[in-house]
N, CA, C and O atoms as a MOPAC input file, in Angstrom:
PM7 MOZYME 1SCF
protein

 N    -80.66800 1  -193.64900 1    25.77500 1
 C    -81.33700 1  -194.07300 1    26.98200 1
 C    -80.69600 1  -193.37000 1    28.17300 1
 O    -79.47400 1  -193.26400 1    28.07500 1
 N    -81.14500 1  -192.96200 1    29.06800 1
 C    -81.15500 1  -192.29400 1    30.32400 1
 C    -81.01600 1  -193.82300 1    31.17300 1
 O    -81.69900 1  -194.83700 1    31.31800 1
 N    -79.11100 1  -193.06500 1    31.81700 1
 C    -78.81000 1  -194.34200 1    32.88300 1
 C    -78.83600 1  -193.57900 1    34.23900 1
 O    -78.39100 1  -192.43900 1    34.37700 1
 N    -79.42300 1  -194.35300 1    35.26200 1
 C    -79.79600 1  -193.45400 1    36.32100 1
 C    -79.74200 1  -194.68200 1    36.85600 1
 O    -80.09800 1  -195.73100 1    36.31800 1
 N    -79.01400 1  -194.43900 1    38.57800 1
 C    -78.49200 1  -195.60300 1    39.36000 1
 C    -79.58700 1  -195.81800 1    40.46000 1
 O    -79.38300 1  -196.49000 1    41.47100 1
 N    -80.74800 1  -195.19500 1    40.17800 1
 C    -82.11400 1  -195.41300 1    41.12700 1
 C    -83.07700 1  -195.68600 1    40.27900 1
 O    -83.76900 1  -194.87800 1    39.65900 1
 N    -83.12300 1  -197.06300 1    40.25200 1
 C    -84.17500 1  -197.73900 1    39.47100 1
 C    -84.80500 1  -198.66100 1    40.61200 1
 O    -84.29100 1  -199.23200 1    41.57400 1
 N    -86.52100 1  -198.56100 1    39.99000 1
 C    -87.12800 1  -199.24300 1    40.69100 1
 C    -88.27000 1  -200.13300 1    39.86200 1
 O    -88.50700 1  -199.85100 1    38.68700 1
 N    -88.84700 1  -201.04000 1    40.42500 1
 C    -89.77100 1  -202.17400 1    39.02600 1
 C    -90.89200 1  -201.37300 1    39.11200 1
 O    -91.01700 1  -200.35200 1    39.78900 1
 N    -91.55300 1  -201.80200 1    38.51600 1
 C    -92.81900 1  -201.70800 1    37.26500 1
 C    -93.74100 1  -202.73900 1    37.53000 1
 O    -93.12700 1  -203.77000 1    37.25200 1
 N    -94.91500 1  -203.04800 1    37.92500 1
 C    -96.00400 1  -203.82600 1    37.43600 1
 C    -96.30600 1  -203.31400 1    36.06300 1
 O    -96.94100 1  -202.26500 1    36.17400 1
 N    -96.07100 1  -203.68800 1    34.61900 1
 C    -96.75200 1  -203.16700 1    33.81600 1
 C    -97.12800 1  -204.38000 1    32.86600 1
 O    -96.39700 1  -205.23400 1    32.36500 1
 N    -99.16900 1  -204.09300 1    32.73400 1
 C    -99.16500 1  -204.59100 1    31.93100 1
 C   -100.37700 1  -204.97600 1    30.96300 1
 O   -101.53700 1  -204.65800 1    31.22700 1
 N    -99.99400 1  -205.71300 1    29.78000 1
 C   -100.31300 1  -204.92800 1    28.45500 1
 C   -100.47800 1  -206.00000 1    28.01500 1
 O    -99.96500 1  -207.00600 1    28.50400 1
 N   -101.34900 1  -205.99300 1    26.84100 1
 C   -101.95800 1  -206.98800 1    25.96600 1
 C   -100.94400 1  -208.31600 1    25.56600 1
 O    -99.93900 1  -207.88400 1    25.00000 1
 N   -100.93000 1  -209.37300 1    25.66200 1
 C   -100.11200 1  -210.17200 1    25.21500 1
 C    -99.50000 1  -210.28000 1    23.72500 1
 O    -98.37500 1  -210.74600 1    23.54500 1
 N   -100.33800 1  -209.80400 1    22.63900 1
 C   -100.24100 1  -209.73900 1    21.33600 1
 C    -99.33000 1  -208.38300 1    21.22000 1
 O    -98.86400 1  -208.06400 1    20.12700 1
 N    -99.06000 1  -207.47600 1    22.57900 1
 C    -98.07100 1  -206.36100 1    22.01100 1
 C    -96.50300 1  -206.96600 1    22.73800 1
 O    -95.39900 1  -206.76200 1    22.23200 1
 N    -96.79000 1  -207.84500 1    24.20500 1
 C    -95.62600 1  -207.76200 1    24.52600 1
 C    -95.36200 1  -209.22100 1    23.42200 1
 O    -94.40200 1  -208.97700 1    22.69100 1
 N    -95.83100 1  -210.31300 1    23.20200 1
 C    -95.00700 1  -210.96900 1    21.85100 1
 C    -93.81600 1  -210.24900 1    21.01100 1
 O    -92.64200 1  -210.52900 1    20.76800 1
 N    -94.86800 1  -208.97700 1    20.62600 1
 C    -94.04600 1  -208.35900 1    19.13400 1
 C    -93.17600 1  -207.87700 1    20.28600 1
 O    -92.32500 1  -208.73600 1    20.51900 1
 N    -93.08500 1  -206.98400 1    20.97200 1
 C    -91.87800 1  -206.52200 1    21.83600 1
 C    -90.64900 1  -207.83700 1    21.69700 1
 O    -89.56400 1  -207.89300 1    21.11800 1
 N    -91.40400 1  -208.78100 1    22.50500 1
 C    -90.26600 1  -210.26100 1    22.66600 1
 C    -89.70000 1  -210.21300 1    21.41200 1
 O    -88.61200 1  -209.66800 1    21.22000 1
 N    -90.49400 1  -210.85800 1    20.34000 1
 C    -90.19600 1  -210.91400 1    18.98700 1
 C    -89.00000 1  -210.33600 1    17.90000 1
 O    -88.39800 1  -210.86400 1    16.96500 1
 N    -88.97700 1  -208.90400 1    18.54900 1
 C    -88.07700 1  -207.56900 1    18.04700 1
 C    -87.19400 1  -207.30700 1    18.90500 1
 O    -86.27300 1  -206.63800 1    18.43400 1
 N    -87.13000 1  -207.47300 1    19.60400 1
 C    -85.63700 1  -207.20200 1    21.16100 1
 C    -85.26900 1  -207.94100 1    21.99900 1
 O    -84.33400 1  -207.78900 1    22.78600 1
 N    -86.41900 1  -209.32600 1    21.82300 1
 C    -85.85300 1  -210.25700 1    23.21200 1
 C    -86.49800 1  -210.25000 1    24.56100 1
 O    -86.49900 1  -209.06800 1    24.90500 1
 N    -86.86900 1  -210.74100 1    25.19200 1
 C    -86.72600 1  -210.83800 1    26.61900 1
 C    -85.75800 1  -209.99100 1    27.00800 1
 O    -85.95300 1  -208.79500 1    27.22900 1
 N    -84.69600 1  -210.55800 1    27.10600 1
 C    -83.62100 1  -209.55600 1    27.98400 1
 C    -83.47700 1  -208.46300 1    27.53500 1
 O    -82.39000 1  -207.94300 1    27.78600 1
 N    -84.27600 1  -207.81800 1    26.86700 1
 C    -84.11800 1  -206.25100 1    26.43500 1
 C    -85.48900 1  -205.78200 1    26.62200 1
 O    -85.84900 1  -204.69800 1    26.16400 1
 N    -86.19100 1  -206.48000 1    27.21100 1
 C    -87.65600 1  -206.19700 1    27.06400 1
 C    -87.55400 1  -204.41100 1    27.99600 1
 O    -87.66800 1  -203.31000 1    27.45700 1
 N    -87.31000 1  -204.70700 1    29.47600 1
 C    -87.02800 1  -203.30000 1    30.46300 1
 C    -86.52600 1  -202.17700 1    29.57900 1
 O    -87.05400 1  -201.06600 1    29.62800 1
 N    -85.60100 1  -202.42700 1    28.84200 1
 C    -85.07300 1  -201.58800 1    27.90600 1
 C    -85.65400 1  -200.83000 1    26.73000 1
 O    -85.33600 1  -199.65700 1    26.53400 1
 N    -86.35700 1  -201.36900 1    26.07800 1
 C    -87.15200 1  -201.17200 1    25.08600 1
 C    -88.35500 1  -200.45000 1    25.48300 1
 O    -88.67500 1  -199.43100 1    24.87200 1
 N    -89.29200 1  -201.05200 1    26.80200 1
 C    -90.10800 1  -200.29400 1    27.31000 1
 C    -89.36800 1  -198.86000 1    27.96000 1
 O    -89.82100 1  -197.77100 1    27.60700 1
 N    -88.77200 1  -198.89400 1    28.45700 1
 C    -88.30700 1  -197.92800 1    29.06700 1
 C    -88.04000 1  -196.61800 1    27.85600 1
 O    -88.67300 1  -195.57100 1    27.99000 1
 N    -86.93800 1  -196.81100 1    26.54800 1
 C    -86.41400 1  -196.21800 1    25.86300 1
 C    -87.98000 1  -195.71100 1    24.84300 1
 O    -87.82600 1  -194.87100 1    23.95600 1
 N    -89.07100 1  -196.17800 1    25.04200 1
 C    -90.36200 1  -195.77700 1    24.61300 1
 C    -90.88400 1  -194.84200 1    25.28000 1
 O    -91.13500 1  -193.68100 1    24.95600 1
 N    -91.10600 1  -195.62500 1    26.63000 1
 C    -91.72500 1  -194.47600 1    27.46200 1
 C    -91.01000 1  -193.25000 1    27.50500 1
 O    -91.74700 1  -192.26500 1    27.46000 1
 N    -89.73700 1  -193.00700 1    27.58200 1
 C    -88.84600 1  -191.91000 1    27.19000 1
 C    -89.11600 1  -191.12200 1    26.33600 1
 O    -89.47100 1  -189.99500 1    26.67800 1
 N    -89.03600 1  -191.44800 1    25.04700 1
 C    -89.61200 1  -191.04600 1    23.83600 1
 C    -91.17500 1  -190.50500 1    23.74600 1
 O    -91.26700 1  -189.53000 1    22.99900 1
 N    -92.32500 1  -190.89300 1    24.29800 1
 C    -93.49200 1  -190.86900 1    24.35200 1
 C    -93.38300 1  -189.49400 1    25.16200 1
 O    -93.89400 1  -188.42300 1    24.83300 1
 N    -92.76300 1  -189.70600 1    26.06600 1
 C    -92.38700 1  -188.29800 1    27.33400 1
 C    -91.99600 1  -186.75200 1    26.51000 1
 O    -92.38500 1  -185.58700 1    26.58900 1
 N    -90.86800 1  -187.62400 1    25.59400 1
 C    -90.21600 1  -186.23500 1    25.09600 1
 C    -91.88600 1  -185.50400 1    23.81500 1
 O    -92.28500 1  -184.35500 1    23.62600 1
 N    -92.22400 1  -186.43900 1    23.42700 1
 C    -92.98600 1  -185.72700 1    22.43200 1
 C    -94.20800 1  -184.89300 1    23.26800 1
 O    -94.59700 1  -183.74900 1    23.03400 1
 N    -94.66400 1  -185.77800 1    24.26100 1
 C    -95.78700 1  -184.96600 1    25.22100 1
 C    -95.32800 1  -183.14000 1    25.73800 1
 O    -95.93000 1  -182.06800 1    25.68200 1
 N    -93.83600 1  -183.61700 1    26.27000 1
 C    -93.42600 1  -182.19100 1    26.63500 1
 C    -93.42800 1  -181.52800 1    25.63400 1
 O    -94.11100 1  -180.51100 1    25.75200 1
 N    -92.62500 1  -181.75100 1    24.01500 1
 C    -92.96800 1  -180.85800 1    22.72700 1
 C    -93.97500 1  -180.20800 1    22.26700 1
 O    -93.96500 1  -179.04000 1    21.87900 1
 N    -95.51200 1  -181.46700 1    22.31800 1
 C    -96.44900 1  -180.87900 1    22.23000 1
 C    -97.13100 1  -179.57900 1    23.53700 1
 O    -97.89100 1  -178.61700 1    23.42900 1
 N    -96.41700 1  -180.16900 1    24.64500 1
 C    -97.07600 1  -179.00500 1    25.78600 1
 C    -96.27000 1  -177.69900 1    25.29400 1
 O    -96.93400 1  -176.66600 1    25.38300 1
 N    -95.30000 1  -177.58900 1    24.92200 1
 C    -94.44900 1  -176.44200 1    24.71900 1
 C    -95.08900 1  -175.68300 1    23.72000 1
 O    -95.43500 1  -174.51700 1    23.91100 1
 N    -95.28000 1  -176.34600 1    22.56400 1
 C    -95.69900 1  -175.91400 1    21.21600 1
 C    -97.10900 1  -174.76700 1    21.88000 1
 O    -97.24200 1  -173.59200 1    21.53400 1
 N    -97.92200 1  -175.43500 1    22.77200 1
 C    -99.44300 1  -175.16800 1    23.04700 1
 C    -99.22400 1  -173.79700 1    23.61500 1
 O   -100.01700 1  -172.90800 1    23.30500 1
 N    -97.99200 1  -173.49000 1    24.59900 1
 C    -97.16900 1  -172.52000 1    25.38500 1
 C    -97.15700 1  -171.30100 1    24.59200 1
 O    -97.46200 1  -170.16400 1    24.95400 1
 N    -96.63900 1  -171.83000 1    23.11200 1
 C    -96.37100 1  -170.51900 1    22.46900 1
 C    -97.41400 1  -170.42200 1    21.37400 1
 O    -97.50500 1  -169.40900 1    20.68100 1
 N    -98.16900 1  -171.43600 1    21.22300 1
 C    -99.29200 1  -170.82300 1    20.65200 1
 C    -99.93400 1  -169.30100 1    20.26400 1
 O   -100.77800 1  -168.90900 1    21.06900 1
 N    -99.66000 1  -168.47800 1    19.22800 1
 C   -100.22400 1  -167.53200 1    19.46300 1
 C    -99.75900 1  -166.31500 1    19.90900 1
 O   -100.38500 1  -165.26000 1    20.01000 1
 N    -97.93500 1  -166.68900 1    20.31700 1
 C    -97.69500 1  -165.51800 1    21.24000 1
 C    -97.11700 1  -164.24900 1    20.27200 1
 O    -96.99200 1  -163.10700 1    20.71400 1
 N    -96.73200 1  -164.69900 1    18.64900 1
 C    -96.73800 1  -163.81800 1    17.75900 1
 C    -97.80900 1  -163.39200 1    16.88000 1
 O    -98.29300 1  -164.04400 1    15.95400 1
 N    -98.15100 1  -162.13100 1    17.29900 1
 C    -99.70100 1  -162.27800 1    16.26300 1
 C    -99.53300 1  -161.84200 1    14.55900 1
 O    -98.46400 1  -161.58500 1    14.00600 1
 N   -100.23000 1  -161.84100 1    14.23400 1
 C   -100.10400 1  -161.95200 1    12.88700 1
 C    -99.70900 1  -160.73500 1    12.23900 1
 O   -100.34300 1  -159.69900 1    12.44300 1
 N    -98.96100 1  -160.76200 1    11.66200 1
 C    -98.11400 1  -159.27000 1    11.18000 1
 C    -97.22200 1  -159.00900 1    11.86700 1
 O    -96.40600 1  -158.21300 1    11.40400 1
 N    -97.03700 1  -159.44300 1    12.96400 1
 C    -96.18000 1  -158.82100 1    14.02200 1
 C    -94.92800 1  -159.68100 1    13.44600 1
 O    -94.14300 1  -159.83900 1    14.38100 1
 N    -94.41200 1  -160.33600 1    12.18400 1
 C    -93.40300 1  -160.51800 1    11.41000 1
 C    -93.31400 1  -160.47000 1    10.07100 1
 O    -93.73500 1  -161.41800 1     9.40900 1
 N    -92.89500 1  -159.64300 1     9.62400 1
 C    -93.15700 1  -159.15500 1     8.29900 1
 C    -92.72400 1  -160.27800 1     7.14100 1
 O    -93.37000 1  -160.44800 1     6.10600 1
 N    -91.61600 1  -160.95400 1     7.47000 1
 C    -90.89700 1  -162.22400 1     6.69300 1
 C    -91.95900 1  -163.02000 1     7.01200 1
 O    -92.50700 1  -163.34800 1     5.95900 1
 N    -92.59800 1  -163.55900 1     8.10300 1
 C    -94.01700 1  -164.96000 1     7.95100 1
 C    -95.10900 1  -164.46200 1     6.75700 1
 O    -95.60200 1  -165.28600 1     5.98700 1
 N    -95.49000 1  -162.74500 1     6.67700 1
 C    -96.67200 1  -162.81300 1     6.16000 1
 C    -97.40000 1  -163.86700 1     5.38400 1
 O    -98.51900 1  -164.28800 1     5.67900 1
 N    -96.55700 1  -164.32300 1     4.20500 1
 C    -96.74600 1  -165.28600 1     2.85000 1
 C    -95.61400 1  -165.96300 1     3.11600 1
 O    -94.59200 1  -165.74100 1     3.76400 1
 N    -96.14000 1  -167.04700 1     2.30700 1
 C    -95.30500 1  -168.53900 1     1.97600 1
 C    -93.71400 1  -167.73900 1     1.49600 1
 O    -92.64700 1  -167.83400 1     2.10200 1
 N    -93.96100 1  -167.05900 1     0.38900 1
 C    -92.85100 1  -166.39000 1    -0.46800 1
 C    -91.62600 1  -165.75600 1     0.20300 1
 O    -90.40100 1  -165.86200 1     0.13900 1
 N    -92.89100 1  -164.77700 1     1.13500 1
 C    -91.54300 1  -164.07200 1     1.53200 1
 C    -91.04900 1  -164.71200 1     3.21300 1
 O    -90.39400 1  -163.87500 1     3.83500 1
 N    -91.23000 1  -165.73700 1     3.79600 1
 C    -90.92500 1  -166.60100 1     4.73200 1
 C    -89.98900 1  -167.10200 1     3.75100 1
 O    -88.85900 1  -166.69800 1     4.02400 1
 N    -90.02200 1  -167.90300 1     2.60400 1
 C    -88.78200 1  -168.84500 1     2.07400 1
 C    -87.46200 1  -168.11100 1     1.58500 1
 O    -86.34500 1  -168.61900 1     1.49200 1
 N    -87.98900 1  -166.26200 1     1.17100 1
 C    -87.22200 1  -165.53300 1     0.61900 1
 C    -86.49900 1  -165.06400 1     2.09700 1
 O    -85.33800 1  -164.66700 1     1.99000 1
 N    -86.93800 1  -165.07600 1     3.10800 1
 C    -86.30100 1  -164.62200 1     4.54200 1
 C    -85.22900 1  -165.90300 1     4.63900 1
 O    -84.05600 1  -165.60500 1     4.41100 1
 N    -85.47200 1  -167.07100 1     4.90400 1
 C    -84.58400 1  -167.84500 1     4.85400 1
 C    -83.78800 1  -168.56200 1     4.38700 1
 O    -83.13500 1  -169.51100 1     4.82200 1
 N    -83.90000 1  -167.83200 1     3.02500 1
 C    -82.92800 1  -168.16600 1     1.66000 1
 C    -81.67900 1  -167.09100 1     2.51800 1
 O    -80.70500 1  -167.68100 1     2.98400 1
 N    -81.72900 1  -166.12700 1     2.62700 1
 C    -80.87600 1  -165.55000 1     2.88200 1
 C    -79.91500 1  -165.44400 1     4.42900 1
 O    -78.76300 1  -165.09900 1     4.69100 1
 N    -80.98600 1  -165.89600 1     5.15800 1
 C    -80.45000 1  -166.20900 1     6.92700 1
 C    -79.25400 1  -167.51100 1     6.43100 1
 O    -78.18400 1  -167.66500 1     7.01800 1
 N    -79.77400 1  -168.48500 1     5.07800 1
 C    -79.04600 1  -169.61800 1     4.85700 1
 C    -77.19500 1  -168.91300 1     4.27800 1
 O    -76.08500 1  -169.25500 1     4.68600 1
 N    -77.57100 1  -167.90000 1     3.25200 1
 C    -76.85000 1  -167.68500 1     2.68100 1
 C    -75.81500 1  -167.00300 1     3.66800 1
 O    -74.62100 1  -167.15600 1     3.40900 1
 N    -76.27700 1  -166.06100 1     5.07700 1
 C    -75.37400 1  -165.96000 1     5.59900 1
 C    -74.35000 1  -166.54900 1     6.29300 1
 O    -73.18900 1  -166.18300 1     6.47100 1
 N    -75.11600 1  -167.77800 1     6.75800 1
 C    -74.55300 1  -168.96600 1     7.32300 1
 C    -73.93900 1  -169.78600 1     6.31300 1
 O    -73.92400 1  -170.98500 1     6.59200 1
 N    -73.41900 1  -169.44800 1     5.19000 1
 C    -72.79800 1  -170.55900 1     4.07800 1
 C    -71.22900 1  -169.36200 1     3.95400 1
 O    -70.03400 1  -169.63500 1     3.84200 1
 N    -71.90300 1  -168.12600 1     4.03400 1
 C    -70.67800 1  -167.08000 1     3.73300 1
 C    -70.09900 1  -167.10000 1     5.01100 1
 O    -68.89300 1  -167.34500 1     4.96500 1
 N    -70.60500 1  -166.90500 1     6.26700 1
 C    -70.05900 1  -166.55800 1     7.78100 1
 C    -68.80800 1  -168.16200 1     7.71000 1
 O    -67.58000 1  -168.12800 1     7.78000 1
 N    -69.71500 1  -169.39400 1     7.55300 1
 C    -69.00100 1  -170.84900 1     7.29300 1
 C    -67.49700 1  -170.79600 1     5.96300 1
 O    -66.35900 1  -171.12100 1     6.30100 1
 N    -67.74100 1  -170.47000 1     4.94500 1
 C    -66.78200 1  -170.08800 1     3.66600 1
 C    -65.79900 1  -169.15900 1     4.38900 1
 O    -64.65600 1  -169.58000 1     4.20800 1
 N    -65.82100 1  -168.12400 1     5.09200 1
 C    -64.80100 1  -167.35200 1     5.40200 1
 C    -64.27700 1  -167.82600 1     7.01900 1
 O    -63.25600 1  -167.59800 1     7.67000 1
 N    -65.03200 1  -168.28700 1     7.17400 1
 C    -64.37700 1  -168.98000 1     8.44500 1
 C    -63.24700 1  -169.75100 1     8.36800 1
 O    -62.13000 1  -169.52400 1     8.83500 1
 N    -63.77200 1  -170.98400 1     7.53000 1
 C    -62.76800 1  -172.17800 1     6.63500 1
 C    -61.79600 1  -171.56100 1     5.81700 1
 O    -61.17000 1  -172.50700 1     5.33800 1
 N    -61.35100 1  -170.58100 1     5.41700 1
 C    -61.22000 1  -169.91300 1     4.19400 1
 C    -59.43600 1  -169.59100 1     5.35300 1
 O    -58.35900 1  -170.18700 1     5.37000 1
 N    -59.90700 1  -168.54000 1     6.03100 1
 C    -59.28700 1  -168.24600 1     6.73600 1
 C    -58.33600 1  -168.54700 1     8.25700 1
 O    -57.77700 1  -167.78200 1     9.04400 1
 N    -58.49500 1  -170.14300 1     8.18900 1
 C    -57.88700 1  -171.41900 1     9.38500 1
 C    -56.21800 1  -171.51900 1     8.40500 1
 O    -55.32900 1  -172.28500 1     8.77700 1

């Protein structure tokens, strides 16, 4: 949760059968909280999806030879993995 020392109220409001289950699951005294730590969440996925929409498209097709097929995308990152297990092994290796 995002603590920020400029808070201000809320008229909000919403079906009685949702704020129950809210009450129900967190309480009253956590109610601000719970809404809040939602609306947060709801925020972050909106910006994800706007981002995603951003890059929509901006690699065209072929223009990565490892995406072409399923195969050779998993065979590209079999090995990006494997470097990162050897770069990690000799790192540790050598402390």
């Amino acid at each position: 949760m995002v603590v920020d020392s400029h808070r201000r109220r809320a008229h909000v409001v919403m079906p009685d059968d949702l704020l129950c289950e809210v009450d129900s699951r967190v309480g009253r005294r956590r109610r601000s909280e719970f809404i809040q730590e939602s609306v947060e969440e709801k925020l972050r996925r909106l910006r994800l999806a706007e981002s995603f929409q951003r890059v929509v498209g901006s690699i065209a097709d072929g223009d990565v030879p490892e995406w072409e097929t399923r195969e050779s995308t998993e065979e590209w990152l079999r090995s990006i993995r494997q470097g990162w297990e050897s770069e990690r092994s000799s790192s540790s290796s050598g402390s």
